[in-house]
Phi, psi and omega in degrees: 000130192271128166261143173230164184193140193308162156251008164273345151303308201309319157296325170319286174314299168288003175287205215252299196241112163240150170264061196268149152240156195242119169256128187259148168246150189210106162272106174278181174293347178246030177029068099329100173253140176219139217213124185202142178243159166253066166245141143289037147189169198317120216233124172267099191236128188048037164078358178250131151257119212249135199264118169260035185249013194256330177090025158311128179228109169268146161321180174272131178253162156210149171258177155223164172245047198256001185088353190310186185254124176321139169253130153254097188239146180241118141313143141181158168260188204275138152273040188350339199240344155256247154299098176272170185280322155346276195295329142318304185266347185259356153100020179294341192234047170264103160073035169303136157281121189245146168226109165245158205211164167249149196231165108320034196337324188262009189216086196271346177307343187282345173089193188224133174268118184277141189259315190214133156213180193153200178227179207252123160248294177251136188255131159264129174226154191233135127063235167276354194236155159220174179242124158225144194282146172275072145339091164339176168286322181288348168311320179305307202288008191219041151218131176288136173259167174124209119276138195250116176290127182212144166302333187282166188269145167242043142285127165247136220296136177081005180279246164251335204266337179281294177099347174308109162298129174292318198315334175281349185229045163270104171226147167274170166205201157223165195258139161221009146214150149233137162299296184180181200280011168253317194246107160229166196238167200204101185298339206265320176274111186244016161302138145347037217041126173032009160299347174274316208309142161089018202241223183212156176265134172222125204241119176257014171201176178101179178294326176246036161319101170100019167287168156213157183203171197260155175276176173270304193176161300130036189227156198049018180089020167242133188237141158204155221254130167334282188249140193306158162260158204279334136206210199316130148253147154240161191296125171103314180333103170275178182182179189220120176232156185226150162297118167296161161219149202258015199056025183272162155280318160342289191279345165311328188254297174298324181259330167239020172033058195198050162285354170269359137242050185273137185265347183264162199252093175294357196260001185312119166292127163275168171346327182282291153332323182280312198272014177279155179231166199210127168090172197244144215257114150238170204268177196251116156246000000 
């Protein structure tokens, strides 16, 4: 990453006595931006006011120059009015764009250095604190591109490569009982057997408005959800489900009638055709 810097920070920075800060910028997916410093107050910079009150401790970083993936870690504790464990745990900040730069607290004219950018990746969370990592640009070189040859389709439903309009197999509802925050029932859904399973939730009124999460299962008006939501469902609570696929060709074909653009390769032999063996081995005496 090419860094640039002022030359009057470049003079700062190289005095005796410097005034520095360090600001993190955190852009989520839903272009939120939120801003924190380790200064003890608050630094208004490019129109972002970055908040000292959460008490950020960023890690030692290192690089290398093998291409590796950078390491970072940021402290902090959970804030309900800035970061909650809710808002955490419900994926609001999954694959946040992070920036962090050093200031000049007492000459903000002076510009900014940037140190690090990258997104935010796996969150911890103790207690009252959580840790989360920065995940580099070189991160991107230590994941596979492509298509994976499978029996299974490697679409995902409704996406350009599936072409399925979701809206027919879209409906709304309301929670009329709960279990617990993975398992409720819904009276209005008179759908089949798993007709929902594999498919997704997006909850539009409640404690998890505008969240969304995958089902699990289906069956009688009862869903239950891949993962607990981070919080409460109650009765009444409304949403928008969409139907699953299970990626067969089968259901590609008989339930959504759109086998010409089923993506996976059923005639692939699997591990078992590979490790088989065939014809008679003879011995040598």
């Amino acid at each position: 990453m090419t860094r640039t810097i002022s030359t009057a920070l470049q003079t700062h920075m190289a005095g005796e006595v410097t005034t520095l800060a360090m600001c993190w910028k955190v852009t989520r997916t839903d272009s939120t931006i939120m801003g924190f410093t380790n200064h003890d107050r608050n630094i208004t910079f490019d129109s972002v006011t970055y908040l000292a009150a959460t008490g950020m401790t960023p890690s030692t970083t290192k690089c290398n120059s093998d291409m590796s993936v950078d390491n970072l870690e940021i402290d902090s504790v959970l804030d309900s009015s800035v970061i909650s464990e809710a808002d955490l745990m419900g994926g609001l900040y999954d694959y946040a764009a992070l920036q962090v730069f050093l200031v000049n607290y007492n000459d903000l004219t002076m510009g900014n250095l940037v140190i690090r950018t990258g997104y935010l990746g796996q969150v911890t969370l103790n207690k009252n604190q959580f840790t989360a990592e920065l995940r580099g640009m070189a991160q991107k070189l230590q994941e596979y591109t492509g298509d994976i040859v499978s029996p299974l389709c490697g679409a995902n439903f409704g996406d350009t490569r599936c072409t399925i309009n979701l809206t027919p197999f879209t409906v709304t509802g309301s929670v009329t009982a709960v279990t617990n925050n993975m398992l409720f029932s819904a009276s209005s859904l008179t759908q089949g057997a798993n007709y929902f399973t594999n498919g997704k939730i997006t909850w539009t009124s409640g404690n998890n408005n505008g969240r969304q999460m995958e089902i699990k299962a289906f069956l009688n008006k009862t869903v239950t959800l891949a993962l607990a939501m981070s919080n409460d469902i109650l009765a009444g609570d409304t949403f928008s489900i969409v139907a699953g696929c299970d990626k067969t060709n089968a259901t590609c074909q008989n339930t959504f009638n759109n086998l010409i653009n089923f993506r996976g390769f059923p005639s692939v032999p699997g591990m078992n055709a590979l490790l088989t063996t065939s014809g008679t081995i003879n011995s040598v005496s």
